[in-house]
N, C-alpha and C positions, 0 to 999 in steps of 0.2 A: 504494500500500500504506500502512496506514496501523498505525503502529509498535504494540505491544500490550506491549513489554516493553522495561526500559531498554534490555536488550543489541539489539535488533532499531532502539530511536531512537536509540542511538550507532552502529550500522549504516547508519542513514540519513543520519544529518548528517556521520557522516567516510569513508565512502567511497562512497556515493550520489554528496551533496552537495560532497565532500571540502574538509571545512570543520574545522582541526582543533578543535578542545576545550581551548581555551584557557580560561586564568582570566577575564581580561580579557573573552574573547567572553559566556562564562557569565555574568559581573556583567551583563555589556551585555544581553543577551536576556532575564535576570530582570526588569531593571527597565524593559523596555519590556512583557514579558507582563503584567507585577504592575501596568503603568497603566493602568486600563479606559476612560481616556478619550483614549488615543496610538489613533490610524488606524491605526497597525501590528496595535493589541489588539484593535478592532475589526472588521477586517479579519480575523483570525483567528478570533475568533471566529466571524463569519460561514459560512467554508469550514467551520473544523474543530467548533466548537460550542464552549460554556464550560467540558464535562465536559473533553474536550479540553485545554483549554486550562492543568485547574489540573493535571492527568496531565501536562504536559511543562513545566510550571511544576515540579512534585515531581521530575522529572528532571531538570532542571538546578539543582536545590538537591542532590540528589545525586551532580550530577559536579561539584559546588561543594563540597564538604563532600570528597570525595576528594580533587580539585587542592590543595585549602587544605591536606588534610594532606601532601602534594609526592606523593600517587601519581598516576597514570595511573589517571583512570577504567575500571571494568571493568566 
């Protein structure tokens, strides 16, 4: 399945994946999405395409912008 809505990709990464949504994790995933020359980014690209990519790129600058204010992504 592939997520179409924030709530649907926090669905998939914390209890799919059960991975929580951490600040730390969030920094860490931005700045491996946001390298287009990391194998990781490339790699994803690949699977998921680059529209993709900047679509879960904009979600985790918005459960960035939540954590940073101290809530829980929603």
């Amino acid at each position: 399945m592939t997520p179409r809505s924030y709530r649907d990709w926090r669905h998939c990464i914390e209890v799919q994946c059960g991975i929580p949504l951490t600040l730390d994790f969030v920094k860490e995933r931005l700045s491996s999405l946001r390298d287009e020359r990391a194998y990781q980014t490339k790699r994803f690209e690949e699977v998921w395409g680059d529209a993709h990519r900047h679509q879960v790129i904009a979600w985790f600058e918005q459960a960035e912008r939540e954590l940073e204010k101290g809530a829980t992504p929603a």
